[in-house]
N, C-alpha and C positions, 0 to 999 in steps of 0.2 A: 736505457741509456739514450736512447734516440730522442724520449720525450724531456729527457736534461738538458741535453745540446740545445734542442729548438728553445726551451725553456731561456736558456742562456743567451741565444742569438736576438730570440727577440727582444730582452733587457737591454741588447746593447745597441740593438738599431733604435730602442726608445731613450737612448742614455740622456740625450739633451732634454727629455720631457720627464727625468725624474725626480723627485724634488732634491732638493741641496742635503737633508736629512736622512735620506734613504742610502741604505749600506750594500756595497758589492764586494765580491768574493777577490780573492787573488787572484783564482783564475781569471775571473773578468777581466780584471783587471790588468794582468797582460797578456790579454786579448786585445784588451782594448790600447794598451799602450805598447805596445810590440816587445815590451822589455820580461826578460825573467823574472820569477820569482827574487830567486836570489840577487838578482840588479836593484829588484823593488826594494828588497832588505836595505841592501847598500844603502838606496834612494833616503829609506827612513834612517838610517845611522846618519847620514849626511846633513837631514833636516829637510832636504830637498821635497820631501814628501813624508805627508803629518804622520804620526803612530797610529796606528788600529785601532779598533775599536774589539776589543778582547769577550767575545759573547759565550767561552764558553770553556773549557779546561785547553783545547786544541784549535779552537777557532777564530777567527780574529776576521773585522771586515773595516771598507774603509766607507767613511760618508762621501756622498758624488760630491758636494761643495768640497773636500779637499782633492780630492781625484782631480774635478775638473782646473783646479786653480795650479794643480802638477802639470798637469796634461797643456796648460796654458802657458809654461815655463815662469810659473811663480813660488816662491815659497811657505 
């Protein structure tokens, strides 16, 4: 568990240096944007923030160019 968290912490103090192409988890995600899960759902019903990227029967992540362009109050 210990080495997921660190795993996870350092992804996101390198968030600015990850390319536009590379995909982060939900949880990241609001880690990084302070918002819930379920705010995030919202977020994408709304349009405010792009759909997922569906990798897997349960998984879903999103690319940092849309993350960062949310994160920047764009749509």
């Amino acid at each position: 568990m210990a080495t997921r968290r660190l795993k996870t912490e350092s992804r996101l103090s390198d968030f600015a240096r990850l390319p536009s192409n590379a995909l982060i988890s939900a949880k990241e995600l609001t880690l990084l944007s302070g918002r819930s899960r379920t705010s995030l759902w919202r977020d994408v019903t709304r349009g405010s923030l792009a759909e997922p990227v569906k990798i897997g029967n349960r998984t879903v992540k999103w690319r940092v160019a849309d993350v960062r362009q949310f994160l920047n109050g764009g749509v």
